[in-house]
KOLTI-829609 format. One line per 2 residues: number of its first residue (from 1); their letters; for each residue x, y, z of C-alpha. Coordinates in Angstrom, 3 decimals. Last residue first. Layout:
BEGIN
NUM	a	X/Y/Z | ...
//
This chain:
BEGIN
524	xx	78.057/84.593/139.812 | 80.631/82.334/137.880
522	xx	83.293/80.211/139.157 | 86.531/78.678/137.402
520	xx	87.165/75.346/137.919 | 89.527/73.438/140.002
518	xx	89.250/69.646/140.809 | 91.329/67.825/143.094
516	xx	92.150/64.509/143.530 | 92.994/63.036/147.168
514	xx	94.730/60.080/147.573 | 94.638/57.273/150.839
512	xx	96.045/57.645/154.378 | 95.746/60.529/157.105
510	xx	98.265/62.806/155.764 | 96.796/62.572/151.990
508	xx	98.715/61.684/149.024 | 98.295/64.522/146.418
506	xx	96.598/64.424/142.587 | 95.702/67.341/141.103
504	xx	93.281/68.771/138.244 | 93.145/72.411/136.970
502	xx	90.486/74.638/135.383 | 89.790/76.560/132.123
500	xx	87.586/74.500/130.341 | 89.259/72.910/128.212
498	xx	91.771/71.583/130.871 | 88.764/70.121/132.883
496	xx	87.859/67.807/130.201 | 91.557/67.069/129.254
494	xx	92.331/65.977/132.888 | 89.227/64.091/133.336
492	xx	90.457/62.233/129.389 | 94.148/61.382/131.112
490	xx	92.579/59.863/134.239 | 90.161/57.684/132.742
488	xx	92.385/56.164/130.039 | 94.619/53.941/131.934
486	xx	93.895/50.538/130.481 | 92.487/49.186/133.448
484	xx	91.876/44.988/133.282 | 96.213/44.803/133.149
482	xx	95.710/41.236/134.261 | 98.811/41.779/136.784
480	xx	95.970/43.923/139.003 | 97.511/44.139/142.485
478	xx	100.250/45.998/141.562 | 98.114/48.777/140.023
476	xx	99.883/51.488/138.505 | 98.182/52.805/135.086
474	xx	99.748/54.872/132.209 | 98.092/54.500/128.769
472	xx	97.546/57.989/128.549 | 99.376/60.239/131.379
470	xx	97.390/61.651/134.169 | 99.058/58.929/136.798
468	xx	102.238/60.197/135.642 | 102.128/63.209/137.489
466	xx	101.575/61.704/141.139 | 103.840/58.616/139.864
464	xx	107.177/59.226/141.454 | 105.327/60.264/145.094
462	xx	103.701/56.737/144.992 | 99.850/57.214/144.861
460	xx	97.888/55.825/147.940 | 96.955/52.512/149.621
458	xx	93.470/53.014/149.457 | 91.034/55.522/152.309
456	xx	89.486/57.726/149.139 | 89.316/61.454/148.859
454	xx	87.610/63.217/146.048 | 87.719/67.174/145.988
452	xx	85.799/69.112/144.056 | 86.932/73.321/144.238
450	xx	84.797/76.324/142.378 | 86.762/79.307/142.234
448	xx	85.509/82.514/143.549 | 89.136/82.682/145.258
446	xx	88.243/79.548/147.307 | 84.715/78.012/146.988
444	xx	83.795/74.489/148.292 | 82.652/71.043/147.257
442	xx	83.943/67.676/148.948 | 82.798/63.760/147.686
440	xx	84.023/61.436/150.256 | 85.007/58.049/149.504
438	xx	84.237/55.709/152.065 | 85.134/51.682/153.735
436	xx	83.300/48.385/153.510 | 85.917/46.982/151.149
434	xx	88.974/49.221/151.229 | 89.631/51.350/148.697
432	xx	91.221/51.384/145.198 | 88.290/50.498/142.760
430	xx	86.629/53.625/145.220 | 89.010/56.050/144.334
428	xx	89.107/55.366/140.293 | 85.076/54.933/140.278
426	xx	84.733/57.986/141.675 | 87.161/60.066/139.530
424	xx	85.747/58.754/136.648 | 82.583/59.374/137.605
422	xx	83.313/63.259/138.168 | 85.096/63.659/134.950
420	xx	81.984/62.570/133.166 | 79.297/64.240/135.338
418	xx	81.620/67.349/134.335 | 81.421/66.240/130.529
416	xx	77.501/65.545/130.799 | 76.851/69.136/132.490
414	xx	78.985/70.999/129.453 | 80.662/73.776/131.315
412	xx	80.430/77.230/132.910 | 80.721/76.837/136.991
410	xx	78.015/77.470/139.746 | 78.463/77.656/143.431
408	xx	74.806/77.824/145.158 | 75.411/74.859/147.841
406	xx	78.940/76.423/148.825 | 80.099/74.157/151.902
404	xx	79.253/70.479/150.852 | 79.623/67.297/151.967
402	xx	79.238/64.257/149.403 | 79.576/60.727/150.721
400	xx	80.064/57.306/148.189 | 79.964/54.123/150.255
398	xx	82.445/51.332/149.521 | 80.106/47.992/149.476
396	xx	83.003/46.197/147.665 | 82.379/47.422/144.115
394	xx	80.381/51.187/143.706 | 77.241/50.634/141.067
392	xx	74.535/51.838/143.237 | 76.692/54.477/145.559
390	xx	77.766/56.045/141.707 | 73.995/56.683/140.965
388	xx	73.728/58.792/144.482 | 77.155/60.189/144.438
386	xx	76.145/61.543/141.009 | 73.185/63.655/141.465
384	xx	74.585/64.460/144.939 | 77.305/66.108/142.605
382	xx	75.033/67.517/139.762 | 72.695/69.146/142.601
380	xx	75.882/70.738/144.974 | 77.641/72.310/141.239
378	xx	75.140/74.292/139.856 | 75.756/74.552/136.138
376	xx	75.895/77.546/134.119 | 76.011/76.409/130.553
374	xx	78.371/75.283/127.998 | 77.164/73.586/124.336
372	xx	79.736/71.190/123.525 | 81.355/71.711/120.161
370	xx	84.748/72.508/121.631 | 84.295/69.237/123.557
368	xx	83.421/67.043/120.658 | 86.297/66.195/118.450
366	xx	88.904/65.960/121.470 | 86.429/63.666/123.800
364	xx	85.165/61.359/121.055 | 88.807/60.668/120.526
362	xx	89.684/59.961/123.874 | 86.664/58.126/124.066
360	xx	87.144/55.797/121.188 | 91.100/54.919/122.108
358	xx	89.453/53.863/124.919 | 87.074/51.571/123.131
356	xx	89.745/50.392/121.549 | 91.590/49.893/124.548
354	xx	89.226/47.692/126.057 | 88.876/45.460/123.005
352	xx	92.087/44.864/122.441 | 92.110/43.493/126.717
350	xx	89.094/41.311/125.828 | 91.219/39.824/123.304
348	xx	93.993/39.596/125.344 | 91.783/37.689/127.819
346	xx	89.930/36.064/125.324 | 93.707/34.894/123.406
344	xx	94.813/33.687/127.051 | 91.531/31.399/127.769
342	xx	92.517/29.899/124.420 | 96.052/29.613/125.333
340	xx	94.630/27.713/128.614 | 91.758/25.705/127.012
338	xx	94.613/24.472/124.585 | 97.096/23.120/128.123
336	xx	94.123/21.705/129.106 | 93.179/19.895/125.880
334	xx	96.831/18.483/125.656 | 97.963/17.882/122.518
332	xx	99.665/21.779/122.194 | 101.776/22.743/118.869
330	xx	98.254/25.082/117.258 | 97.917/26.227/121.087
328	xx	101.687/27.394/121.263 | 100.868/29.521/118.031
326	xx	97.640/30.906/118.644 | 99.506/31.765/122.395
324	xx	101.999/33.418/120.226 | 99.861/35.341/118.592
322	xx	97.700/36.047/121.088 | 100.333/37.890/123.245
320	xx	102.032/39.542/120.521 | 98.713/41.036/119.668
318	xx	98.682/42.021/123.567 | 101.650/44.122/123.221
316	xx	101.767/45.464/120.071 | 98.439/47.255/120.954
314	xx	99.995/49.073/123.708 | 103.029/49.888/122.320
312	xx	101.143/51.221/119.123 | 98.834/53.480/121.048
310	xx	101.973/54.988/122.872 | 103.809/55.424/120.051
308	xx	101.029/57.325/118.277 | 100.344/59.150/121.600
306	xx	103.895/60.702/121.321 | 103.919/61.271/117.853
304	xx	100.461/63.052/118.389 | 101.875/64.629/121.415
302	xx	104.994/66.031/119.586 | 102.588/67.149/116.766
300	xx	100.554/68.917/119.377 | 103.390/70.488/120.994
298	xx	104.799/71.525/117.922 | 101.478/73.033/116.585
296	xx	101.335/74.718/120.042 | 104.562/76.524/119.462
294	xx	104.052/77.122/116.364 | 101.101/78.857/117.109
292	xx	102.922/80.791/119.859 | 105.394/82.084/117.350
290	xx	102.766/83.041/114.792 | 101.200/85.147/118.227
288	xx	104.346/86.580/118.728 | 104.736/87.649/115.110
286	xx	101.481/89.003/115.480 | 102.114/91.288/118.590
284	xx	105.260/92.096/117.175 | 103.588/93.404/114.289
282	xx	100.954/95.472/116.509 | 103.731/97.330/118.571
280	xx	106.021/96.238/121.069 | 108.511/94.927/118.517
278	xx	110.980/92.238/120.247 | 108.813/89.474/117.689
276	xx	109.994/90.918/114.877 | 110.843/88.473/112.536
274	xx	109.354/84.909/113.868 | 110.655/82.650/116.919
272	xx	109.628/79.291/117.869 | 110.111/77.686/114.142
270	xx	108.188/74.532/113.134 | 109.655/70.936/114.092
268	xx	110.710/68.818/111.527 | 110.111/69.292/107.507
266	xx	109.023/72.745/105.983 | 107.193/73.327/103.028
264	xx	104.046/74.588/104.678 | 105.869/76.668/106.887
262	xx	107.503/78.974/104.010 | 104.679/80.725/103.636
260	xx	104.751/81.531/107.095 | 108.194/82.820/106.675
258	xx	107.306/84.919/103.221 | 104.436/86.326/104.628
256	xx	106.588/87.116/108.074 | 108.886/88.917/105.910
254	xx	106.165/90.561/103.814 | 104.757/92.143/107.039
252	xx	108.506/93.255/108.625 | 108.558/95.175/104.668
250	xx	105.350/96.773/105.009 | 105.381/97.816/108.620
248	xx	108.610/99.918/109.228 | 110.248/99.835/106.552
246	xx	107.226/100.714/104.009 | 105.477/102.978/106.520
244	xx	108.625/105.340/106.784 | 109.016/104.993/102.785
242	xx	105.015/106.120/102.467 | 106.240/109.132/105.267
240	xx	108.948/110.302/103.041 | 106.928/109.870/99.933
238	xx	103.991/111.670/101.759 | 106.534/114.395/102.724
236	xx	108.035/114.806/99.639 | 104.608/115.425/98.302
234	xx	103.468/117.828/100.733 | 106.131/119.686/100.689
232	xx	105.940/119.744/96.521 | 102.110/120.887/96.637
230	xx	103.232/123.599/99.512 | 105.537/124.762/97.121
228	xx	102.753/125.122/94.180 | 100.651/126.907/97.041
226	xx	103.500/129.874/97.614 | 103.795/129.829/93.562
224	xx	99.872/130.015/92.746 | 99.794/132.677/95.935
222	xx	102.630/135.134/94.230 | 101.378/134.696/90.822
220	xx	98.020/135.271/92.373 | 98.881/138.799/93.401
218	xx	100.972/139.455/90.481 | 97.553/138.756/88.338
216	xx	95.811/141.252/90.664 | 98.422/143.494/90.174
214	xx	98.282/143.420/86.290 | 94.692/143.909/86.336
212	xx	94.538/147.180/84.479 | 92.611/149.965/85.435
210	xx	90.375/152.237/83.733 | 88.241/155.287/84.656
208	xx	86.185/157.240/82.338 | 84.162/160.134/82.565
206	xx	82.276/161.524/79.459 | 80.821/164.769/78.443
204	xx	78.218/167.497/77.436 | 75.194/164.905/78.383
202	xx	72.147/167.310/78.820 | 70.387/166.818/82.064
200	xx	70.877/170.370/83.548 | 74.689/169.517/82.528
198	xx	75.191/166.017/82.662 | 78.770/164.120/82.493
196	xx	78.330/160.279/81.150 | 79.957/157.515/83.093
194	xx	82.372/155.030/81.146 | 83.954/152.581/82.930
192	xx	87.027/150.780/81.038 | 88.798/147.347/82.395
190	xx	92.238/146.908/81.425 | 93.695/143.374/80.373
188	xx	96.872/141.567/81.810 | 99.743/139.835/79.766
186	xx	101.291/142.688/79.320 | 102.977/144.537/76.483
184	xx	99.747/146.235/75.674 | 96.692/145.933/78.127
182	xx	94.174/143.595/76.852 | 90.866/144.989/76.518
180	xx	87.554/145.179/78.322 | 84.729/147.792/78.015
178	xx	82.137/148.976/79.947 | 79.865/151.870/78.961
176	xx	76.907/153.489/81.339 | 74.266/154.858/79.394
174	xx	73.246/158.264/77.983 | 73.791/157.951/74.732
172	xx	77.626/159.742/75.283 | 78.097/157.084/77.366
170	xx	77.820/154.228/74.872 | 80.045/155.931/72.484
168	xx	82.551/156.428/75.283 | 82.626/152.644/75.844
166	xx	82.928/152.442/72.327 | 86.351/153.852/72.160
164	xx	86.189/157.182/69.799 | 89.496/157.018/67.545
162	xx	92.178/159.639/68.127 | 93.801/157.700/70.551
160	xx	94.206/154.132/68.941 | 92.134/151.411/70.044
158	xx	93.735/148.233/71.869 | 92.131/145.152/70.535
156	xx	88.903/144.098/72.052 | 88.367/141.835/75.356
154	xx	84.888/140.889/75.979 | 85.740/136.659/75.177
152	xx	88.101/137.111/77.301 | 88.744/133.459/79.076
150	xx	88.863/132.589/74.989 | 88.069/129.231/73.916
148	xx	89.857/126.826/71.470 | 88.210/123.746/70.197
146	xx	86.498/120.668/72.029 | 89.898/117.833/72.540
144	xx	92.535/119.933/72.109 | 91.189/123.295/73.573
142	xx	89.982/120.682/76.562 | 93.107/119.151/76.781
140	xx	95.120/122.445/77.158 | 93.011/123.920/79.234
138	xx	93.637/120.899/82.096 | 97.170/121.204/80.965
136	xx	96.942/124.679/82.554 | 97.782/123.787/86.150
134	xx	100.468/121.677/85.412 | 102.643/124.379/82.936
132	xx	101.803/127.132/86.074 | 103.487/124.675/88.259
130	xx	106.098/124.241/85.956 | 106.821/127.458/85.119
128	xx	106.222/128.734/88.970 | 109.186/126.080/89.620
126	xx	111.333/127.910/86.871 | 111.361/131.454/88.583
124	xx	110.083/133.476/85.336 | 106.891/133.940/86.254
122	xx	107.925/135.313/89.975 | 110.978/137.907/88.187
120	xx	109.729/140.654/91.261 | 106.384/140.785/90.003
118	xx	106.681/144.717/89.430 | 103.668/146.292/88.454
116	xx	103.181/148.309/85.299 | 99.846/150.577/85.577
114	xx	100.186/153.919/84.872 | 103.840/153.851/81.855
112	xx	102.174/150.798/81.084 | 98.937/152.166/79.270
110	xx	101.176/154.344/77.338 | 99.539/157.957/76.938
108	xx	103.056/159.218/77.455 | 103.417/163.144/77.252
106	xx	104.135/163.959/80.537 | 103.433/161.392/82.616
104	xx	101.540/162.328/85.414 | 99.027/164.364/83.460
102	xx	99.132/162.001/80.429 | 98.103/159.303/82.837
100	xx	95.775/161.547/84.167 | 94.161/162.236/80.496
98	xx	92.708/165.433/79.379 | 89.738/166.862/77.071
96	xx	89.683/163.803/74.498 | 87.323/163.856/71.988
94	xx	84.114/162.440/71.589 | 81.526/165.114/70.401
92	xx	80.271/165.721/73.892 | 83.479/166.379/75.565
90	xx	86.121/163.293/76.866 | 87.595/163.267/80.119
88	xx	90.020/160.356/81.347 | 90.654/158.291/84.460
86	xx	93.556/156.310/84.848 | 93.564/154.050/88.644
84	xx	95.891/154.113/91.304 | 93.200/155.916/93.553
82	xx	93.313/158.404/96.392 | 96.250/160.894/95.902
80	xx	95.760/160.259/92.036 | 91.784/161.597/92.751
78	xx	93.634/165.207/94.153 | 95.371/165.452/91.245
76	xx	93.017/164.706/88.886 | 90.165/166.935/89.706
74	xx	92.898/170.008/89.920 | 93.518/168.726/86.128
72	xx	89.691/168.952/85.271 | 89.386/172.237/86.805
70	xx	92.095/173.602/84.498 | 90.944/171.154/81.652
68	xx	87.555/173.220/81.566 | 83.951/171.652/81.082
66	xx	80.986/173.907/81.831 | 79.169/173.040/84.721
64	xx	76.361/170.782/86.348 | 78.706/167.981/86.436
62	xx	82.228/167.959/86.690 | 82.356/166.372/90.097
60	xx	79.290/164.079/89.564 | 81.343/162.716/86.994
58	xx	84.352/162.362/88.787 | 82.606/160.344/91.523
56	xx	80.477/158.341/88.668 | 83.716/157.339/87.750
54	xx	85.251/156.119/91.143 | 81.915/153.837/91.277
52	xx	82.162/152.491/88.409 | 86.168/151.574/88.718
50	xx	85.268/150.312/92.217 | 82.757/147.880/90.371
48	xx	85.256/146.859/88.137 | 87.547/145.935/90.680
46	xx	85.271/143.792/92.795 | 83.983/142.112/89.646
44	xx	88.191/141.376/88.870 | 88.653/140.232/92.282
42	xx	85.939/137.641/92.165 | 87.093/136.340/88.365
40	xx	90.605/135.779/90.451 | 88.992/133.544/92.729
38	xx	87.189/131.770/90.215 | 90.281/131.299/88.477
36	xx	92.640/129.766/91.435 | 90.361/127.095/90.670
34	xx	93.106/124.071/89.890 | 95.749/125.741/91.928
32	xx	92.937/125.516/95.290 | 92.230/121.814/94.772
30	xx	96.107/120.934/94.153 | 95.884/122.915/97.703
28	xx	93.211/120.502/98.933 | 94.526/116.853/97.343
26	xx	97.463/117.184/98.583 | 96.934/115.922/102.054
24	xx	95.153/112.851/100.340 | 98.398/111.763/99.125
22	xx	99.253/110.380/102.474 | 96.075/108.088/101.890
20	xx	97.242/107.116/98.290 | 100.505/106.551/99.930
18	xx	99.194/104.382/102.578 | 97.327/102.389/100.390
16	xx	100.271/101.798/98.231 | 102.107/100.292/101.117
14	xx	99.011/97.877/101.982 | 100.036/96.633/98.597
12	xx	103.349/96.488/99.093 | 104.138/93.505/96.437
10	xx	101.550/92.539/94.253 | 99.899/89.110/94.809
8	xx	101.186/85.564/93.326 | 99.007/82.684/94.883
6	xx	99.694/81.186/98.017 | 99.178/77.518/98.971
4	xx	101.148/76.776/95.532 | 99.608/73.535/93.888
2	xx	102.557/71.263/92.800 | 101.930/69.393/89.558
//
């Protein structure tokens, strides 16, 4: 059974995100429809208390005097020029002296003939319905789920006129009397303040002055609608902007999901180019970067394939050798002709040997230089360090000289794998000079770059192989037809100094012999 590298995940995810982030926006006005109440409970307080306060005006008016309905009426008319609210007088047994609304009105004492307020058909627009349907489900729940419960839980039936309200009852004790009940045919209430009219300190009346709270409620009709739009803008325009997202980063995401997905089930060389890679914002920037990984993993597997070849080619080769010399030496009688295979099969054996251990350090090399620790090390002391051991050990008497121009240049690297690259270097010039002759060692700074040079007095590097000379397995030396080198030196220096940031050269120089060249970068 066939274990998926990537397990099942819901589409768009990072697109929900977004829209619970563009939803956010919302979030304040649905805020302000939800407690659209507390503002309105604010208005009414204001309104009752200008209700007390524009009945303890009448009552100090009529006050101190004997209570007539001409002065009363002259009262009125100059309070309508000032207030939209009813006011009416009662005497000290209860009844009613005169009524503004009356006044105005002629004979209608209807509490909607004073205060109806047009809304201009707002309730009835079918967006407020549903708006004002959304904003009381909340209600709704809790009346289902705890019992009903009354906003008005002060509100009393309308009384009739001939009956005493209570408010007046209260005022005609001496207090102040509130009352509040709904106001007939609307869906509004009126708020009653009572004040009680003294005459040397004797009650002989009552003042009241109610209002209904119809334009309040219009008021917030008009704001509950005007923020109920704004709820739909805002909506469209998080959709609009969650689509935007969706095409424009969701969808390019899932197609490089799907195409890297698709990598692990793919044969042959890996793709070079991934969906939107022309982008110049962060997607391209990662499909470029998928596109460069495939481009290294196809370099890499081309080198493996190539250094897989190689390795084989150059084991085939002297396993062919002792094979058949096991063979000849099996068919020879002669004991010179058998001490020559055998001398043959230690030769080729010596040969296996020396690639293996090759094969070793190339190996050792790519598993172990990203784990090497780097540290600033000063060039001039590692150098003479070296030149000294390497002038012990160097064949034919060749002399190893360092001259140096930049004695406090410092590079970051692993010590051991720059003494490593430097060795090889050494022992490659001097196996090819003269006996007696000298391999100079030269360190300098160019660009605030840290440059090794090795120069040698040999026969040189032909012009075809100044490139191949780096290559594994690749070695040109005429004069060796025992094939002692396995050319592994070269291609590990180049590696070492590779990974860490620098470049290696080889030129033929004017004056005779090679020069390699080493460039690292510096540090202060």
């Amino acid at each position: 059974m066939t274990r998926t590298p990537f397990p099942f995940k819901p589409p768009f995810r990072i697109g929900l995100r977004l829209l619970a982030f563009n939803l956010l926006v919302v979030f304040v006005p649905v805020v302000g429809v939800l407690y659209l109440d507390v503002y309105e409970s604010r208005l009414r307080q204001s309104q009752e208390a200008g209700l007390v306060q524009q009945a303890r005006v009448l009552a100090a008016a009529l006050g101190d005097r004997p209570l007539d309905a001409a002065e009363i009426s002259r009262t009125f008319l100059r309070l309508e020029r000032r207030s939209d609210a009813r006011f009416r007088v009662y005497d000290g047994s209860g009844g009613l002296i005169a009524d503004s609304a009356r006044q105005a009105a002629g004979t209608s004492l209807d509490e909607r003939a004073k205060y109806a307020v047009d809304d201009s058909g707002i309730r009835r627009r079918r967006l407020y319905r549903i708006g004002a349907w959304l904003a009381t489900l909340r209600y709704r729940l809790a009346s289902a789920l705890w019992g009903p419960s009354s906003s008005l839980q002060n509100a009393q039936s309308t009384t009739r006129d001939d009956d005493i309200p209570p408010e007046v009852r209260v005022a005609l004790g001496g207090h102040y009397g509130a009352s509040t009940r709904v106001t007939p045919g609307q869906r509004s209430v009126t708020f009653f303040s009572a004040i009680p009219i003294r005459d040397r300190g004797q009650v002989v009346g009552v003042t009241v002055a109610s209002q209904s709270t119809m334009r309040i409620l219009v008021a917030l009709y008009a704001i509950r609608l005007r923020i109920f739009e704004i709820v739909l803008g805002s909506l469209i325009v998080a959709a609009l902007l969650t689509a935007l997202a969706a095409a424009t980063i969701v969808r390019p995401l899932t197609r490089l999901r799907r195409r890297a997905s698709s990598l692990s089930e793919r044969r042959g060389p890996l793709p070079a180019v991934f969906p939107g890679a022309t982008r110049k914002d962060e997607i391209g920037d990662l499909a470029r970067a998928l596109g460069e990984l495939s481009r290294r993993t196809n370099d890499h597997i081309e080198l493996l394939q190539s250094f897989s070849a190689d390795v084989s080619h150059e084991l085939k080769n002297p396993l062919a050798s002792i094979r058949t010399a096991a063979e000849m030496m099996a068919d020879a009688d002669d004991p010179r002709e058998r001490a020559r295979f055998r001398d043959l099969m230690v030769r080729d054996v010596a040969r296996l040997e020396r690639l293996v251990s090759g094969l070793r350090d190339v190996a050792r090399v790519e598993g172990q230089i990203e784990a090497d620790l780097t540290e600033p090390v000063a060039l001039q002391p590692l150098l003479a360090e070296i030149a000294a051991a390497a002038n012990t050990v160097a064949p034919h008497d060749v002399h190893i000289h360092l001259v140096s121009s930049a004695p406090d240049l410092r590079v970051l690297a692993s010590r051991d794998r720059l003494a490593q690259v430097v060795d090889n270097l050494l022992m490659n010039a001097a196996s090819f000079s003269p006996p007696g002759s000298r391999v100079t060692i030269t360190l300098r700074e160019s660009n605030r770059r840290a440059v090794i040079s090795v120069d040698d007095t040999g026969p040189g590097i032909p012009e075809a192989h100044l490139e191949r000379i780096f290559a594994r397995f690749f070695t040109y030396r005429p004069d060796d037809p025992r094939r002692e080198h396995v050319g592994l030196g070269l291609a590990i220096a180049r590696q070492i100094v590779e990974s860490y940031g620098g470049t290696i050269r080889a030129a033929n120089r004017p004056e005779g012999g090679a020069r390699f060249e080493v460039v690292l970068p510096g540090i202060p």
